[in-house]
C-alpha positions, 0 to 999 in steps of 0.5 A, a space after each residue: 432016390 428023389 427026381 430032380 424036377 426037369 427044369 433043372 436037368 440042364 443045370 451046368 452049374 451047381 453051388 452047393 458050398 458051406 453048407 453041412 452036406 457029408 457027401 455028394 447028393 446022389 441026385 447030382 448024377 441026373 445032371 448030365 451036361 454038368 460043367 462046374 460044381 462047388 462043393 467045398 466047405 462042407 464035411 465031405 468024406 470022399 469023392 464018389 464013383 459016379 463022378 464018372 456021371 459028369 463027362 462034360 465037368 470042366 471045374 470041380 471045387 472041393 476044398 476045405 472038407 475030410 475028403 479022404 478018398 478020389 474015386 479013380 473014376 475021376 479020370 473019365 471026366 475028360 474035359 476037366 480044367 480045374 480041381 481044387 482039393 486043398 485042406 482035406 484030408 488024401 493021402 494019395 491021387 490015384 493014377 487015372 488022374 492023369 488021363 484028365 489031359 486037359 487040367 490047366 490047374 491042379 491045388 492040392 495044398 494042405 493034405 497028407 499026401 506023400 508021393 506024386 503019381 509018375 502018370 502026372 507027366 501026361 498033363 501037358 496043359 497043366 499051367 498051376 500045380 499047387 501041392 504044398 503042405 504035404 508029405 512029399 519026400 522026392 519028386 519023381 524025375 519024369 513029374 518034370 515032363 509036365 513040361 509043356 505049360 507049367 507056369 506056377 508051382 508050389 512045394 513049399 513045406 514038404 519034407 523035399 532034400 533035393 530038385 530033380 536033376 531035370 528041373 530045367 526040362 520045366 522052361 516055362 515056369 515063373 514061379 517056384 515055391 520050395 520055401 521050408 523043405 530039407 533043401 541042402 542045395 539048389 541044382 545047376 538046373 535051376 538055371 535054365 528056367 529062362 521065364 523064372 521071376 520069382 524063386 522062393 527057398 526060404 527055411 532050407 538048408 542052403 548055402 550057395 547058388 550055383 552061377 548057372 543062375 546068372 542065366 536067369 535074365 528075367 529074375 525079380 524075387 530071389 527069397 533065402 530068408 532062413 538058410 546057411 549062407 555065411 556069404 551072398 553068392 556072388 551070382 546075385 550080383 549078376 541078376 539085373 532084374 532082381 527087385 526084391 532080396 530076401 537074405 534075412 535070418 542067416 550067418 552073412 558076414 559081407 556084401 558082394 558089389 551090387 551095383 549090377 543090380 542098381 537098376 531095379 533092386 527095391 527090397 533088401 534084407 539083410 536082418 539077422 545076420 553077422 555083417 559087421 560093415 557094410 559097402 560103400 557102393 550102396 549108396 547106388 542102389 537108387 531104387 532101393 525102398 526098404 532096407 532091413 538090417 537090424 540084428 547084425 553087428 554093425 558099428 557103423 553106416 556109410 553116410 552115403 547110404 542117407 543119399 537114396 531118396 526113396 529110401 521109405 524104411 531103414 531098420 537099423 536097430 540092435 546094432 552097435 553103431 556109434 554114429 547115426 544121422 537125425 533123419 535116420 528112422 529107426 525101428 524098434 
């Protein structure tokens, strides 16, 4: 094996990215006080057991290879903040993962992997978890124990059906990402996530919200684009904070009162679905800059409406309204 020269055996940080390297250099196991490597966009098959070489590694970049194996040495780098493997190809984590208690942030979006390990409730110091685009099915209820930080987590497109049922253990979280799953219902859990902001389930099979979520004082973007609401669940009505509504591409037919939402609400779609008149009390949501309500069935809208001054955007388009003011834009 080639000597790396002694000038830079004391590297502690080595890019090695977008080239066409096919697996780690052997040579980088001289580097014994090795903090950060990236090693991502090449055409890396796995992650080899001499990783364990590495004890003083604190971010390991790897994404966008054919990584299809982890070494379980990988639990012995204990001073480990960051691991990013997105866009490769592992079907599995192994366990001793979790001993890397120090992990802040953990991508693994874009694999094909199916299950959680249950040890990853020993991540304590997890902060951002990322594993979107992959096969899950469930999550194990103990995952939930990474309760600790846990402030960003994305399961978006996955094969979910449900939450676990100790969802609200996760107090910390400000975003959940579950957007395109097999959600039929969002649990009463949801509503103890007192530092929630932002909650994305668009693309489910949802068709109410449970009023638990009244308690989610801090909500600002609430996004069920592409569901089975045939109503807006009278909660949202209750979410002061909320800036942004997302309730496009489902079978709502009325609007509940808004007004306890006037404050601060910016962002409303209401495109693509059935409503056939809107309320009157719309015109107090002062705040509101894009209002999206093509493709419903509306014969009419309140002139009140054209009383919102930042009203930057209104689509009204393919209804069937028969009166509408000259200063209206619409969009086609």
């Amino acid at each position: 094996m080639p000597q790396i020269p002694p000038e830079y055996k004391n590297a502690q940080n080595v890019l090695l990215n977008d080239n066409k390297l096919t697996a780690f250099p052997q040579e980088l196991n001289q580097l014994g006080i090795l903090q950060s490597l990236r090693i991502d966009s090449n055409s890396i098959t796995n992650v080899p057991s001499y990783v364990a070489h590495f004890p003083m590694l604190k971010h390991l970049r790897a994404h966008d290879n054919t990584i299809s194996s982890l070494s379980s040495n990988i639990g012995q780098c204990k001073h480990l903040l960051s691991l990013d493997l997105q866009r490769n190809q592992l079907s599995s984590i192994p366990l001793s993962l979790a001993a890397c208690t120090g992990l802040t942030k953990l991508w693994l979006s874009e694999n094909r992997i199916e299950q959680i390990p249950y040890t990853f409730s020993h991540l304590q110091n997890l902060k951002s978890f990322r594993i979107d685009k992959n096969r899950l099915k469930e999550i194990e209820p103990g995952i939930t124990k990474m309760k600790a930080l846990v402030q960003y987590m994305v399961l978006a497109e996955n094969r979910l059906q449900s939450f676990p049922m100790e969802l609200g253990l996760m107090t910390n979280l400000t975003i959940l990402d579950v957007r395109q799953n097999r959600i039929s219902a969002v649990p009463p859990a949801v509503g103890s996530l007192r530092n929630l902001q932002i909650f994305d389930a668009s693309q489910n099979f949802i068709q109410t919200l449970p009023t638990q979520m009244k308690q989610n004082v801090v909500l600002q973007e609430l996004l069920l684009e592409s569901n089975r609401l045939s109503v807006v669940p009278d909660v949202v009505a209750e979410l002061q904070h909320l800036k942004e509504l997302r309730l496009s591409n489902n079978q709502i037919l009325t609007l509940p009162d808004l007004s306890n939402s006037a404050g601060k609400l910016e962002i409303l779609f209401l495109d693509h679905n059935n409503l056939r008149s809107l309320a009157h009390d719309l015109f107090v949501l002062t705040r509101l800059k894009i209002l999206k309500l093509n493709n419903n069935s509306l014969l009419e809208i309140p002139s009140d409406l054209f009383k919102i001054r930042g009203l930057g955007l209104s689509i009204f388009c393919i209804n069937h309204c028969r009166t509408m003011k000259s200063y209206l834009q619409i969009i086609l």
